[in-house]
C-alpha positions in Angstrom: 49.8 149.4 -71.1 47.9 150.7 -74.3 50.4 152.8 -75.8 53.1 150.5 -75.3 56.0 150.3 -77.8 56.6 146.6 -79.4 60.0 145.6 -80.7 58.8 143.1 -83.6 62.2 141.1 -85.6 61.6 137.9 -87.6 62.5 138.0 -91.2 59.4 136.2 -92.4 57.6 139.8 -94.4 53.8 138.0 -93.4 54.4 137.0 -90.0 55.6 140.7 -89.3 52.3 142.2 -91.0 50.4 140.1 -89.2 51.8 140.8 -85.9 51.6 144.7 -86.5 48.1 144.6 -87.4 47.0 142.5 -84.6 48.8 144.4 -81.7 48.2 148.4 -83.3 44.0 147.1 -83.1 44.8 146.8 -79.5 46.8 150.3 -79.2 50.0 149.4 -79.2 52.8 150.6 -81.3 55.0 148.3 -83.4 58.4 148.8 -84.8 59.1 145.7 -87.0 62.6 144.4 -88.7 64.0 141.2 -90.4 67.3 141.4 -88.8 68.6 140.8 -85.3 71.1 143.7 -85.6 68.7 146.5 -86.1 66.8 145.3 -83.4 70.0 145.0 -81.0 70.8 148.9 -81.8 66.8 149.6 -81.0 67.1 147.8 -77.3 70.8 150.3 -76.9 69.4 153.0 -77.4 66.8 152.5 -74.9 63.8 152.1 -77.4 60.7 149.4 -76.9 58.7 148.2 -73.8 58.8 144.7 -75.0 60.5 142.3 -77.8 59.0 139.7 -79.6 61.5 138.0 -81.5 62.1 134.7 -84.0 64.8 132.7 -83.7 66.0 132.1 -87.0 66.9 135.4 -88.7 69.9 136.1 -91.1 72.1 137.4 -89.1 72.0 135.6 -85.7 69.9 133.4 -83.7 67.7 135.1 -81.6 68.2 132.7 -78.8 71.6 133.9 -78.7 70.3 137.9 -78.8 67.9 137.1 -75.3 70.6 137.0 -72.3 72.4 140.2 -74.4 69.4 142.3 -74.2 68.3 140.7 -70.3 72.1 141.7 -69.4 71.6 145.5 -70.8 67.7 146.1 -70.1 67.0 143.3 -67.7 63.2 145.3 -67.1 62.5 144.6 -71.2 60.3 141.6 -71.5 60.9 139.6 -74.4 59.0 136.8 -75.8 60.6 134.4 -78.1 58.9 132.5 -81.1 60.2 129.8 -83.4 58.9 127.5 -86.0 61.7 125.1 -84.4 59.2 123.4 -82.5 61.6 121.1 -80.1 62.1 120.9 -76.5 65.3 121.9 -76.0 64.5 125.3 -78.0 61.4 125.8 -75.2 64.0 125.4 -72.8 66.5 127.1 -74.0 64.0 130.2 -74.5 63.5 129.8 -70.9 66.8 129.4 -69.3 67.9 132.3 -71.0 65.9 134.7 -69.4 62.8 135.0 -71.8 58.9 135.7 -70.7 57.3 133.5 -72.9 58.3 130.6 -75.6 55.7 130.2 -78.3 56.2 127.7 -81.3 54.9 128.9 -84.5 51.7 128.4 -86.2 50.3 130.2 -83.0 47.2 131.8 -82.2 47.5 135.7 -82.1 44.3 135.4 -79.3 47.1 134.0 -77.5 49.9 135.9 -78.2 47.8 139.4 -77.6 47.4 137.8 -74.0 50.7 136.9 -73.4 52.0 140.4 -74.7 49.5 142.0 -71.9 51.1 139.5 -69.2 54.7 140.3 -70.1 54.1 144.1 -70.0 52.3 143.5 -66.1 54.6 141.1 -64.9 57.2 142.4 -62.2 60.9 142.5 -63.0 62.7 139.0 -63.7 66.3 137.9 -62.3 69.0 138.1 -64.9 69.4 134.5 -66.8 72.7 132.4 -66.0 75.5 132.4 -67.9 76.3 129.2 -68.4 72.6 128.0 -70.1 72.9 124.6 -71.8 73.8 124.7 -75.7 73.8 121.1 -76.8 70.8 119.3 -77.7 73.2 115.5 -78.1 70.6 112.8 -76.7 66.9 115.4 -76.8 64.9 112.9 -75.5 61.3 113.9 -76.8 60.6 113.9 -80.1 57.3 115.7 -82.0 55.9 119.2 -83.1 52.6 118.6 -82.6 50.3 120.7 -80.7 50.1 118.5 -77.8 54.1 118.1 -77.6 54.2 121.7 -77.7 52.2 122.9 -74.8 54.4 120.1 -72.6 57.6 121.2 -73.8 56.4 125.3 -72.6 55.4 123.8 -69.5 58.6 121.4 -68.6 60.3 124.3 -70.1 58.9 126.7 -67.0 59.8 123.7 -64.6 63.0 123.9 -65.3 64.5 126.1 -62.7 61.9 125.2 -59.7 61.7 122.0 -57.5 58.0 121.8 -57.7 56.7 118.9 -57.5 55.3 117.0 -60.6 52.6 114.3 -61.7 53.1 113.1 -65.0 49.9 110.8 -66.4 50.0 109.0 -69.2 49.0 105.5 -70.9 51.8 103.0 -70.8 54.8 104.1 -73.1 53.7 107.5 -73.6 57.4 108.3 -72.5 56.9 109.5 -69.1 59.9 108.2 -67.5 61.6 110.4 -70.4 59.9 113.4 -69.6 60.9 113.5 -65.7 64.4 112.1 -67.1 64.4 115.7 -69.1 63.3 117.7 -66.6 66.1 117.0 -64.2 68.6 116.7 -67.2 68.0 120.3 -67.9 66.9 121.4 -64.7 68.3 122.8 -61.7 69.4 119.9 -60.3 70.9 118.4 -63.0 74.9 117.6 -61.5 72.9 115.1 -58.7 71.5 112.0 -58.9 68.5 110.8 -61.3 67.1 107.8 -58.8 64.0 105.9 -60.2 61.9 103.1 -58.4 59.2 101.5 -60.2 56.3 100.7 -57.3 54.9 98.2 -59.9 57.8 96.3 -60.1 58.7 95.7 -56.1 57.1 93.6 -53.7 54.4 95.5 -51.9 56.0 94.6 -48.2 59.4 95.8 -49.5 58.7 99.4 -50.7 59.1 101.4 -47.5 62.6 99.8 -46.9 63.6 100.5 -51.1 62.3 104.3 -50.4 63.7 104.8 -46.7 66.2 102.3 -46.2 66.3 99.9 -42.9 68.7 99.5 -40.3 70.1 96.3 -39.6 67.7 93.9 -37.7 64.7 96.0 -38.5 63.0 92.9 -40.1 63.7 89.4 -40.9 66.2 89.3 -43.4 67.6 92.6 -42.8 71.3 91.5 -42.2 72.9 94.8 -43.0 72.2 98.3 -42.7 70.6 99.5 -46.1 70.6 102.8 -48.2 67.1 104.0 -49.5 66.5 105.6 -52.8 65.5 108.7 -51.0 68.9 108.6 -49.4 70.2 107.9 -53.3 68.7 110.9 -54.4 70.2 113.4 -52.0 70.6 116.6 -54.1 69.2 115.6 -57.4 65.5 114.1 -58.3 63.7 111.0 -57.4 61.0 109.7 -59.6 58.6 107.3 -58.3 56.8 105.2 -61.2 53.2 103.8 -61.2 52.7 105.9 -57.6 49.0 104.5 -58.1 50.9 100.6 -57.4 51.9 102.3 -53.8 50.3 100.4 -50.7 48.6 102.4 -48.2 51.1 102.6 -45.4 54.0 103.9 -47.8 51.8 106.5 -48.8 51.3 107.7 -45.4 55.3 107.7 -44.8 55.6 109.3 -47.9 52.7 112.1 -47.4 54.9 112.8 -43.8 58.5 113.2 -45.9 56.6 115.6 -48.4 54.6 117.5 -45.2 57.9 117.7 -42.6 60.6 117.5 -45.5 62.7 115.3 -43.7 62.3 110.8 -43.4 63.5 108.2 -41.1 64.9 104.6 -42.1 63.1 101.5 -41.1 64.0 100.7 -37.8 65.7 103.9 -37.6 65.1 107.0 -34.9 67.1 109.3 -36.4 65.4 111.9 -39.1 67.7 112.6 -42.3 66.7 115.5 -44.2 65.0 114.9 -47.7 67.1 117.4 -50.1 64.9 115.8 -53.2 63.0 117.1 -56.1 59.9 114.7 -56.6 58.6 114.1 -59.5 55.9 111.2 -60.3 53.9 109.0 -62.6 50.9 106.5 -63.7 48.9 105.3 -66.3 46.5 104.5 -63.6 43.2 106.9 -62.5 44.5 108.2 -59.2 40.7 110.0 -58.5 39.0 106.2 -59.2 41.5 105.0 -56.4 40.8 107.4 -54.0 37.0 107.0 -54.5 38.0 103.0 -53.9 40.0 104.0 -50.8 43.5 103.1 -52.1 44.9 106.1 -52.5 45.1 109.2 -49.9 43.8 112.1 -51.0 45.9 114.3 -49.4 49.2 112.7 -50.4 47.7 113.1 -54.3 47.5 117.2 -53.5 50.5 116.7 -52.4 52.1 115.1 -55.5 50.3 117.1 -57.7 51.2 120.5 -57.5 52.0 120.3 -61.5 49.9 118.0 -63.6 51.7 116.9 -66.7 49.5 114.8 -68.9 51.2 112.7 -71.8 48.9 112.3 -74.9 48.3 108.7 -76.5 50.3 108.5 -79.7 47.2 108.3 -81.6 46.4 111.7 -80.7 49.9 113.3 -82.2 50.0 111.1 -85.2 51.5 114.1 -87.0 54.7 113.1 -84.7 54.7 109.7 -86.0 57.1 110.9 -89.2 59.8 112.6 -87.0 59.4 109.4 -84.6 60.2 106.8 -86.7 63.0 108.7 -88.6 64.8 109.1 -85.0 64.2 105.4 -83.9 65.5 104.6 -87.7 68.6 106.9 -86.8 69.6 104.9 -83.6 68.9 101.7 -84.8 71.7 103.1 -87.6 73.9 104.0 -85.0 74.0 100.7 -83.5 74.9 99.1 -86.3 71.6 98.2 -88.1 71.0 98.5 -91.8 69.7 102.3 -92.9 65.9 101.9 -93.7 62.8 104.7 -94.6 59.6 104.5 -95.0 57.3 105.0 -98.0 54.3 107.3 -98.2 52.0 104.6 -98.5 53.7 102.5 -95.3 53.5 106.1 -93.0 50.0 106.1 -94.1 49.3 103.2 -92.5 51.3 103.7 -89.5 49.6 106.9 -88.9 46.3 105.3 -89.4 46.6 102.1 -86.5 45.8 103.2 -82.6 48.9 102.6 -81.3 47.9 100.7 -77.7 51.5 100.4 -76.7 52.2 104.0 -78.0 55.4 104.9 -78.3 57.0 102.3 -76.7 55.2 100.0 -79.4 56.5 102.6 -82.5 59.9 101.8 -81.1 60.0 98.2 -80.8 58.6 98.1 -84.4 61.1 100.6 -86.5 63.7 98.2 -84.6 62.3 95.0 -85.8 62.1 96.5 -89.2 65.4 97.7 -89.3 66.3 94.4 -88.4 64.7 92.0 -89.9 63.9 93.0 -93.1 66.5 93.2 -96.8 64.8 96.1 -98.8 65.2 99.4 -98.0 62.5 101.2 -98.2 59.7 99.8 -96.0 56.3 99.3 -98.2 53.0 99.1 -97.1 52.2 95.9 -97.4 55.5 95.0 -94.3 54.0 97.5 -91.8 50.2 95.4 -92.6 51.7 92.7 -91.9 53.7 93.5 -89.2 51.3 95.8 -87.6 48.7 92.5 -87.5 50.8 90.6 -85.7 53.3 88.8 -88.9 50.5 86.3 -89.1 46.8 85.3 -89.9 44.7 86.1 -87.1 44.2 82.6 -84.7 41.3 80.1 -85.7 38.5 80.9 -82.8 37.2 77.2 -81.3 33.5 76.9 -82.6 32.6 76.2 -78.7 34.1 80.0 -78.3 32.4 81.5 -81.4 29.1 80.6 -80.5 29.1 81.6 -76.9 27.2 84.8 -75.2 28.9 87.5 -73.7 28.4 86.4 -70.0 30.5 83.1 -70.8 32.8 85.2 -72.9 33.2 87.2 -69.5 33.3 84.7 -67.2 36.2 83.0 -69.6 38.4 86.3 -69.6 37.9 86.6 -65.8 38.9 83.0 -65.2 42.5 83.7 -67.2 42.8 86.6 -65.5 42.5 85.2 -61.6 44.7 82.7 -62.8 47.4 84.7 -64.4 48.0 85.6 -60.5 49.8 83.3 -58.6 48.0 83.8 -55.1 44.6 84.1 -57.2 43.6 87.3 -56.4 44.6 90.4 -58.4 45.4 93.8 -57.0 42.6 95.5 -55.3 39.7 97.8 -58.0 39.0 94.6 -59.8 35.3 95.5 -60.3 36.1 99.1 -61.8 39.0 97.9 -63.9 36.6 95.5 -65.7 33.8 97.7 -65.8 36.6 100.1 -67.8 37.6 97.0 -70.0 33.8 96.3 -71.3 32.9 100.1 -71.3 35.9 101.6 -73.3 35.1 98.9 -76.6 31.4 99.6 -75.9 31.3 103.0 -76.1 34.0 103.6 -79.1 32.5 101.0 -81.2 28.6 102.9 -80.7 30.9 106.1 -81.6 32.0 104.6 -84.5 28.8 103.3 -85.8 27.0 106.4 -85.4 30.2 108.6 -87.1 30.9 110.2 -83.7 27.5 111.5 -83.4 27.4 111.4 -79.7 23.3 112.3 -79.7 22.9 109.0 -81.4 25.5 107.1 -79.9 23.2 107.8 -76.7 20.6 106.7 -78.0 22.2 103.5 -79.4 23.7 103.0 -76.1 20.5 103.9 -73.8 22.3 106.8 -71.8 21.7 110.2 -71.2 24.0 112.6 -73.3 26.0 114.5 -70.6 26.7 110.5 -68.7 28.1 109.7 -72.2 30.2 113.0 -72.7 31.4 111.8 -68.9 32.5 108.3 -69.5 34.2 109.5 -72.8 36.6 111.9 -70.6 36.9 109.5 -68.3 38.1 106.7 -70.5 39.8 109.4 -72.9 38.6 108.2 -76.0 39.3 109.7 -78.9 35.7 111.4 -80.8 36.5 110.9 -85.1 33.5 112.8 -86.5 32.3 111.9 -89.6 34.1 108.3 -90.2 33.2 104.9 -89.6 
């Protein structure tokens, strides 16, 4: 490996010093050039052991250079880098036959290592010929470093049917991210078939997954199709998997373990020719702890963990987010509106509960609702604290203790259920709710010193370093 010749083109002078610097410390040779033709008649003539190449160059993509040079010297490793930062440039790296994708600024720690694993790694099939070009309808949007580790690993996914679990708070865009990954993937001329477990009665599910046969249960006049059935061929993504009741998991751990289902009433098994991909907000360990969720079936469904970050951690996103939710409000019909500095300053600043879903629903209401056309700071205060004073609090309310502040929230919440009882984990979902405020608010008094946050708290250190991971909050050192 040391000794190795390095192909090095990106017309950015500093990026190229950079790169020669790092990899001859390491003993490897580097031949560097701004263009994409001198480095096409290098790979002719047989020179390099591996390319590292930018996309953007003067004379030609270098996306467009990677299935060329895979076609001639299919052995040659190449590693593509970019400062577009999107996921359809990820993917594209990867469907056309490159190593590694890695979007600029990166870290050259990294890079050395990825060089060393593409000079290892055994020979790679040829790319396809007929790799996707347009990028009408991307549906992920940010360049942040989050975004851009799940865009590399979707971008791997592509061409495989592992399975996938996607985590995530509410409207983190998780149903978008399994959307992509059949869209681009493999399967991508079958179905896309999604079922919400959330949103179906909790007796119904096994007949929605599997189908019935007719008379299987009272009700079942006719002989019905289930979305695994739907999905033949193409990808079926099961939402809020954590919402699933116990003996659907079991069906469902079977259909992953024997590849192959039977209806509801039915005795004859159909094959399952699925891709699986699925998602929660929910903590799948907490629920197996509880006993509602199988352990096995959650080794089974994830085989690839994909977690979604909280918009408040890619706030650098929020920009390129509310400029594309701006454009399709335009294209339906709404008035053109942008943002001033002062308005994005606020935006990025709030915590974003609903995420992106929430960013969304707000660009529209402000692309609908408001005359001016550029959005100040003082709409997106208003907007973002509801479009109105905060309610008056009843004095009985303002003076009560946090037991009968308690016992008031848990009374609205039994009765917000129409049988009275919420879903099973009550006592650990509330424990979350008082715990998460708790915690943040002790972080936030003591400027994210966790040492004294402890302290304020009563805790040990390392139990408060555990709850933080565990509720993922957010540490801000050095701000109250």
């Amino acid at each position: 490996m040391a000794g190795a010749v390095i192909l090095v083109a990106d017309d950015d002078r500093s990026i190229r010093m950079v790169l020669t610097q790092a990899l001859a410390r390491r003993g490897f040779e580097v031949r560097t050039t701004a263009n994409a033709a001198t480095l096409w008649r290098w790979v002719q003539e047989g020179e390099g052991d591996l390319v590292i190449t930018d996309v953007v160059m003067p004379d030609e993509n270098g996306l467009e250079l990677v299935p060329r040079i895979r076609r001639l010297r299919p052995e040659l490793r190449i590693i593509v880098m970019s400062a577009q930062n999107t996921l359809l440039t990820a993917v594209k790296a990867a469907e056309r036959g490159a190593f590694e994708y890695l979007p600029k600024p990166f870290d050259l720690g990294e890079l050395v290592a990825v060089v060393r694993r593409a000079l290892a790694a055994p020979a790679a099939p040829r790319p396809p010929e007929d790799a996707k070009e347009s990028d009408e309808g991307l549906p992920l949007i940010g360049r942040s470093p989050a975004m851009q580790e799940i865009y590399r690993v979707m971008a791997r996914l592509m061409g495989t049917d592992l399975t996938v679990m996607i985590t995530g708070e509410s409207g983190t865009g998780k149903e978008l991210v399994a959307r992509a990954m059949h869209d681009y993937g493999k399967r991508a001329s079958g179905p896309f078939v999604a079922i919400n477990m959330a949103a179906i009665p909790r007796d119904l599910i096994e007949s929605e997954l599997f189908g019935h046969e007719k008379g299987a249960f009272t009700g079942a006049m006719a002989k019905a199709t289930g979305r695994f059935e739907q999905a033949q061929g193409g990808t079926l993504f099961l939402d809020e998997i954590g919402d699933m009741p116990m003996e659907a998991q079991t069906r469902l751990l079977r259909v992953l373990q024997e590849g192959e289902f039977t209806t509801v009433g039915g005795r004859v098994p159909i094959r399952a020719d699925v891709r699986i991909i699925a998602a929660t907000h929910r903590d799948l360990t907490m629920l197996i702890r509880q006993g509602l969720f199988r352990e096995d079936l959650f080794y089974r469904l994830n085989v690839v963990p994909i977690r979604l970050p909280p918009l408040r951690e890619r706030t650098e996103d929020i920009a390129a987010l509310v400029t594309h939710f701006f454009g399709q409000a335009a294209k339906e019909g709404l008035p053109s509106k942008i943002i001033d500095a002062a308005a994005m300053d606020r935006l990025k600043a709030y915590r974003w509960p609903g995420n992106v879903r929430e960013l969304e629903n707000l660009v529209r209401r402000l692309a609908a609702l408001y005359s001016q056309e550029v959005i100040g700071a003082d709409v997106i205060r208003t907007e973002l604290s509801g479009g109105a004073a905060p309610p008056s609090v009843p004095e009985e309310q303002r003076n009560e203790g946090l037991g009968a502040a308690v016992e008031r929230h848990l009374r609205d919440y039994f009765a917000a259920h129409q049988d009275g009882l919420p879903a099973p984990g009550l006592y650990d979902r509330i424990l979350q709710e008082v715990e998460r405020p708790l915690i943040t608010l002790s972080l936030s008094a003591t400027r994210g010193n966790q040492i004294r946050a402890a302290q304020l708290l009563g805790v040990n250190r390392n139990t408060l370093r555990k709850k933080i991971r565990e509720l993922d909050i957010r540490v801000v050192r050095g701000l109250k």
